[in-house]
matplotlib code that plots the C-alpha trace (Angstrom):
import matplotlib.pyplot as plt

x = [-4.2, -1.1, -3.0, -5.7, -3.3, -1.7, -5.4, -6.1, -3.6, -5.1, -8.4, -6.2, -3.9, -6.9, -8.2, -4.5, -4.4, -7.7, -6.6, -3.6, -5.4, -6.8, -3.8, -0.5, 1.6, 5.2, 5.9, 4.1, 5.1, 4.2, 4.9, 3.6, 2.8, 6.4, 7.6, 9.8, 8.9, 4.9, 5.2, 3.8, 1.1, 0.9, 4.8, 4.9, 2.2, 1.5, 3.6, 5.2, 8.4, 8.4, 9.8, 9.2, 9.7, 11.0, 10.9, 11.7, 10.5, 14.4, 15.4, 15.2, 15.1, 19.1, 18.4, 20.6, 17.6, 15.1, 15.5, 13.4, 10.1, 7.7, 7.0, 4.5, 6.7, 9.6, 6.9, 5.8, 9.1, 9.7, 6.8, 7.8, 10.9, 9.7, 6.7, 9.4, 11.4, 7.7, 7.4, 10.9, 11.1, 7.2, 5.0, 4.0, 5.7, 8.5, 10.9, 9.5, 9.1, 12.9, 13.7, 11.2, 11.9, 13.9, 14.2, 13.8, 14.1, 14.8, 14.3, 17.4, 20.5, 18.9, 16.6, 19.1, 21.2, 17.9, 18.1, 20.0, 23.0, 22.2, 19.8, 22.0, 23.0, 18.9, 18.8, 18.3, 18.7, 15.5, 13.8, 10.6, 10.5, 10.7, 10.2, 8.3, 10.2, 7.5, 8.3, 12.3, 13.1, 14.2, 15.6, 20.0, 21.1, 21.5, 23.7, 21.9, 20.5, 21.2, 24.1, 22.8, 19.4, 19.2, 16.0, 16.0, 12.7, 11.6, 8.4, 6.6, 4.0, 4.2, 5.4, 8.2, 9.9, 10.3, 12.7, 11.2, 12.6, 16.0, 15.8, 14.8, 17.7, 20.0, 18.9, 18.6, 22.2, 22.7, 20.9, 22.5, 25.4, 23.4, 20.2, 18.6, 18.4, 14.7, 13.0, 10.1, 8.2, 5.5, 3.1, 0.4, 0.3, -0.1, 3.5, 2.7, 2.0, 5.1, 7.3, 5.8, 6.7, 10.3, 11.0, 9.9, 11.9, 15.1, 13.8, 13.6, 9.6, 10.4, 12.8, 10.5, 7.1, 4.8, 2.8, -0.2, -0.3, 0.4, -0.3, 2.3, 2.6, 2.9, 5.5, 8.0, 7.2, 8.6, 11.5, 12.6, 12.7, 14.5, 18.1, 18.7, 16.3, 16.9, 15.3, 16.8, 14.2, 14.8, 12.8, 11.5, 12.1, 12.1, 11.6, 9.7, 10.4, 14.0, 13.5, 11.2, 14.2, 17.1, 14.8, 14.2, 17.9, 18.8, 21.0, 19.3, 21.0, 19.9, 21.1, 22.5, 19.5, 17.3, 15.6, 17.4, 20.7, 20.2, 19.0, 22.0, 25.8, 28.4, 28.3, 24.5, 24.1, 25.7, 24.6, 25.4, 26.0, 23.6, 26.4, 25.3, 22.2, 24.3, 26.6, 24.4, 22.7, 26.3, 26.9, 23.8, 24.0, 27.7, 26.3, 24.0, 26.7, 28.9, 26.2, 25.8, 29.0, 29.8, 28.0, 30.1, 29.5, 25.7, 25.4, 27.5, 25.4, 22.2, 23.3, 24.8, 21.3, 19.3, 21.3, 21.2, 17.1, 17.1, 19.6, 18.3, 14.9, 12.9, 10.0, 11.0, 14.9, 13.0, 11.0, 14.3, 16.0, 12.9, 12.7, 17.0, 15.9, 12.6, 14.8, 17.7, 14.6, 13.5]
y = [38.5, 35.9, 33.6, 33.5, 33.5, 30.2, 28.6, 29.5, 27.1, 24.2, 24.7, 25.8, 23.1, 20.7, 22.6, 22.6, 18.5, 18.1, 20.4, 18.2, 14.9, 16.8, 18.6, 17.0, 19.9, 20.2, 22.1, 24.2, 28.1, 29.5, 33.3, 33.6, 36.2, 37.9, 36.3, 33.7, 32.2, 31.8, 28.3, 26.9, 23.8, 23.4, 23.4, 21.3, 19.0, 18.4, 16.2, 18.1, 19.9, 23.3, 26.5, 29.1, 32.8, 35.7, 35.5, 38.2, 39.0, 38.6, 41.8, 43.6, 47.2, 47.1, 48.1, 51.1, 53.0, 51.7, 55.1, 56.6, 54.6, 54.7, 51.9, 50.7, 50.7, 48.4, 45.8, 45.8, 45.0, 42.6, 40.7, 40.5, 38.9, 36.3, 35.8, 35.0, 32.7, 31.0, 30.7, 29.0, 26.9, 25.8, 26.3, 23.3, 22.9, 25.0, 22.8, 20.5, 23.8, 24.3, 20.4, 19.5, 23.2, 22.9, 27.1, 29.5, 33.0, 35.3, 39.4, 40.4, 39.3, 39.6, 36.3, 34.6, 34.6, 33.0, 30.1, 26.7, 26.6, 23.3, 24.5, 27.7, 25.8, 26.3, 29.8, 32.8, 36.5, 37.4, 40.8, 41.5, 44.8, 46.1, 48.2, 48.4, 49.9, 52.8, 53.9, 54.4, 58.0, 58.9, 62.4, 62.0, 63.1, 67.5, 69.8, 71.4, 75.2, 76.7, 75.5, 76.5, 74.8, 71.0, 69.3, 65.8, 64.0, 60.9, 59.1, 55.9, 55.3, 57.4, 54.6, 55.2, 51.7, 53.5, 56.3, 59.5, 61.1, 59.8, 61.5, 64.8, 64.8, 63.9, 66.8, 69.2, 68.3, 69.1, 72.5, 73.6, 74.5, 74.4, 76.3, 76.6, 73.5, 71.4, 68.2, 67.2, 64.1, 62.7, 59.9, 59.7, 57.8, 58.0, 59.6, 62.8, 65.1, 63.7, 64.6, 67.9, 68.6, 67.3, 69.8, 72.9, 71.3, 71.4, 74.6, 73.8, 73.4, 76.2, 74.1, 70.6, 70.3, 67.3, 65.7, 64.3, 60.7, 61.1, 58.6, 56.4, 58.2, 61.6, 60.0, 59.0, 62.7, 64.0, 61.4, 63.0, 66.6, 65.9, 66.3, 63.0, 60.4, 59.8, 56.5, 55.5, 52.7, 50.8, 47.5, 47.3, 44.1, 45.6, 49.3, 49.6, 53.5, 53.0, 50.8, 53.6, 56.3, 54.0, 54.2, 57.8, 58.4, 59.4, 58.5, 57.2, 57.4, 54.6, 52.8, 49.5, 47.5, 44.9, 46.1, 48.7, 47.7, 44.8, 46.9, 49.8, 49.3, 52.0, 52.6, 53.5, 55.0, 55.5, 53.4, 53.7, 51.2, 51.5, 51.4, 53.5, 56.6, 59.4, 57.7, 56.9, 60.9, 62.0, 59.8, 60.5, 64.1, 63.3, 61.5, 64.6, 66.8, 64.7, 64.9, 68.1, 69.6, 66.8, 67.2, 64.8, 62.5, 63.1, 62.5, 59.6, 58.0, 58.8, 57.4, 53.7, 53.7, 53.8, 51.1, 49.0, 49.3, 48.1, 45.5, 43.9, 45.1, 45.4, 43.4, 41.1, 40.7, 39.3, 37.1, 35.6, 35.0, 33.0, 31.1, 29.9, 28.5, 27.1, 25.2, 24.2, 22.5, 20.4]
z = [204.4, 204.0, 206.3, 204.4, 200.7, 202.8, 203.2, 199.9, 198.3, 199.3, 196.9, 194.4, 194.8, 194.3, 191.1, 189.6, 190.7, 188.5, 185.5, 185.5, 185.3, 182.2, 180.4, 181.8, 182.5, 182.2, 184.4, 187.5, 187.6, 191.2, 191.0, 194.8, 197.1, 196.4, 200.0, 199.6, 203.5, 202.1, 200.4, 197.7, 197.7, 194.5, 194.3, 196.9, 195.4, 192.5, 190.4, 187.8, 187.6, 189.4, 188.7, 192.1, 192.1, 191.6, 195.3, 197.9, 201.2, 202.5, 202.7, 206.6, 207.9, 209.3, 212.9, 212.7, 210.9, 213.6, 215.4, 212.7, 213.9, 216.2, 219.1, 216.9, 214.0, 215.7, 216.9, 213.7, 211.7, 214.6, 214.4, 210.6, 211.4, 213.6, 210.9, 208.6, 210.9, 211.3, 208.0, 206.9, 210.1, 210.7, 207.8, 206.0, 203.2, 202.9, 203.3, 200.0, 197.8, 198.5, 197.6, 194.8, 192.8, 189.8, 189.9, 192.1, 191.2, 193.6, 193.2, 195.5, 197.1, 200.8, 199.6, 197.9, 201.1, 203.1, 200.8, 202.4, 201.0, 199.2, 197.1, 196.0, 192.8, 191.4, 192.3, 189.5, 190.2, 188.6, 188.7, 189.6, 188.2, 184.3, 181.5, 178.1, 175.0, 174.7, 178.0, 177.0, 176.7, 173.5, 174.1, 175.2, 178.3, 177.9, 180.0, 182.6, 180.8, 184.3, 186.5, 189.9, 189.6, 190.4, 190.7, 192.7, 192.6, 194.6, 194.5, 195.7, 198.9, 201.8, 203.9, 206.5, 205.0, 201.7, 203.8, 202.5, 205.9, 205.3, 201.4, 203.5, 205.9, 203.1, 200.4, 203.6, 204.0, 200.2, 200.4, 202.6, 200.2, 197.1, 197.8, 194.4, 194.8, 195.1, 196.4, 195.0, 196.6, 194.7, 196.4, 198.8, 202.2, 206.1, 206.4, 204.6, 207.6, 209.6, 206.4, 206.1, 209.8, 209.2, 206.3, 208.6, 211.2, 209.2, 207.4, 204.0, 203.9, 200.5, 199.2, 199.3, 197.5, 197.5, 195.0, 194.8, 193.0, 189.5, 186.6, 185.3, 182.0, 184.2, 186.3, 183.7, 182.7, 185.9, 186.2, 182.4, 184.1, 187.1, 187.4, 190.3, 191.4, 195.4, 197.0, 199.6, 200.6, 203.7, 203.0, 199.4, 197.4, 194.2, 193.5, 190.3, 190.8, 190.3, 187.4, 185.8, 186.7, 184.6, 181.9, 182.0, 181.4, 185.2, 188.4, 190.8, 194.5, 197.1, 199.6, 199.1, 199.9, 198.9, 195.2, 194.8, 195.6, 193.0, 190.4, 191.0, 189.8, 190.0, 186.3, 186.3, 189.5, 192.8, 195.9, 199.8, 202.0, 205.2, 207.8, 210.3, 209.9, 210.2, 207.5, 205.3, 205.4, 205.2, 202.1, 200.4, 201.0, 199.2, 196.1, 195.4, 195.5, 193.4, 190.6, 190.7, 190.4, 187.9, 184.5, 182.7, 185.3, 185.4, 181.7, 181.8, 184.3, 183.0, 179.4, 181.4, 182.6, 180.1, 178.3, 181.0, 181.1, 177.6, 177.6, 181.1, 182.0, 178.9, 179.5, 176.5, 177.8, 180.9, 178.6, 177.2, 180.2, 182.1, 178.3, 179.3, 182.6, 181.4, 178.9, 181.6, 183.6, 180.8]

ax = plt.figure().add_subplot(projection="3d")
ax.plot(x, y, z, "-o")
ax.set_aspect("equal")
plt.show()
């Protein structure tokens, strides 16, 4: 697939040569594949000013979570890595998109510390992920009616890069001393029996239910009910779920990676650093607690996040901010 997204640039580089010839352009807008090690021929190319981005594709599983994957899972994030290294190093024209770009936007810290250091001064923290002003929740953050039960939800792909197992061992951890306590998972994907193996492992299989994929409208639903959002993804460069969960008025707990670690500051949420597995289980386990015995806390995060979802990530606060740095280019 990203060979042939590579190949395709060339036609599409010819087709946005001709429609130049035709309406001048002032400026060339690549939004890309997402990776920021796939370049741009038309960037590259074409000869107009060029805005690149919001790029990610920087961000890494750190090694100290490898021991949750298979064989076949560590080639695979390896072979990423050197794909990557391919890409910056050998691919055909990197190198020009980084020189000729007036902007590139980048989607978390992890890319913007890929970028040369020369180029660091045209470089925007831009997210890829936002919210529409329907999809605010309008109800304030309530007291929980009963004290003892405490509802964490997590959602996305059942993908072992999005670290369902590691939410698992964490709430397990949690249960242990809160037992009314419940995960629910919602999502579909390949890891779904492996989870469900895990939770009668660490017996809390009553404690843990799965969900089917819901719709976006019955998502934000469940994100309103719960009492934490946990998503402790290992590799995602954005993490629309998390985005979704600010906006629904509720702390999210993640590790301090990628996406998610962008989009998370101590005042809206609470995020761990990924030092070492046992640490970051330990910690995680820690931050659930911390909500949960803490009701003025939990309501005081859940109110800093939905402000921050409207003041940053409405769709049309995004809008304003890309309008700045299409001005700065002119």
């Amino acid at each position: 697939m990203r060979i042939y997204y590579y190949l395709w640039q060339i036609p599409a580089w010819r087709l946005a040569n001709k429609l130049n010839r035709e309406f001048n352009f002032d400026v060339a807008h690549h939004i890309t594949f997402g990776n920021y090690w796939i370049p741009s021929f038309i960037g590259a190319f074409l000869p107009v000013k060029f805005i690149w981005g919001p790029l990610g594709g920087g961000q890494r599983v750190p090694w100290v979570f490898f021991r949750e994957y298979t064989l076949r899972g560590k080639v695979s994030e390896i072979t990423r890595d050197i794909a990557q290294w391919f890409g910056r190093n050998i691919l055909f024209p990197h190198g020009r998109c980084l020189g000729k770009a007036s902007a590139i936007l980048v989607c978390n810290r992890e890319t913007q510390n890929k970028i040369p250091r020369r180029f660091l001064n045209k470089v925007y923290l831009f997210p890829i992920n936002g919210i529409s002003e329907n999809e605010l929740t309008k109800e304030s953050p309530k007291s929980r009616a009963n004290k003892d039960d405490f509802t964490v939800l997590t959602a996305g792909r059942l993908d072992r890069v999005k670290g369902f197992s590691i939410a698992i061992r964490a709430f397990s951890v949690f249960a242990q001393k809160f037992p009314q306590s419940r995960l629910e998972i919602i999502g579909q994907g390949q890891e779904k029996a492996r989870l469900k193996q895990l939770t009668k492992r660490l017996k809390i299989e009553e404690k843990v239910y799965f969900i089917s994929w819901l719709t976006r409208e019955e998502l934000l639903l469940k994100m309103q009910q719960c009492d934490a959002f946990l998503f402790p993804s290992l590799r995602d460069g954005g993490g629309a779920v998390v985005v979704e969960a600010m906006a629904s008025a509720k702390p999210v707990i993640c590790l301090d990676i990628g996406g998610p670690g962008f989009h998370i500051d101590k005042d809206w949420g609470i995020k761990i650093a990924p030092l070492s597995f046992d640490y970051a289980i330990r910690e995680l386990a820690k931050a659930l607690e911390r909500i949960y015995l803490n009701e003025e806390l939990r309501i005081q995060i859940c109110r800093a996040a939905r402000r921050r979802a409207q003041d940053f990530y409405l769709w049309d606060r995004l809008g304003e901010q890309l309008q700045k740095i299409y001005d700065e280019i002119r």
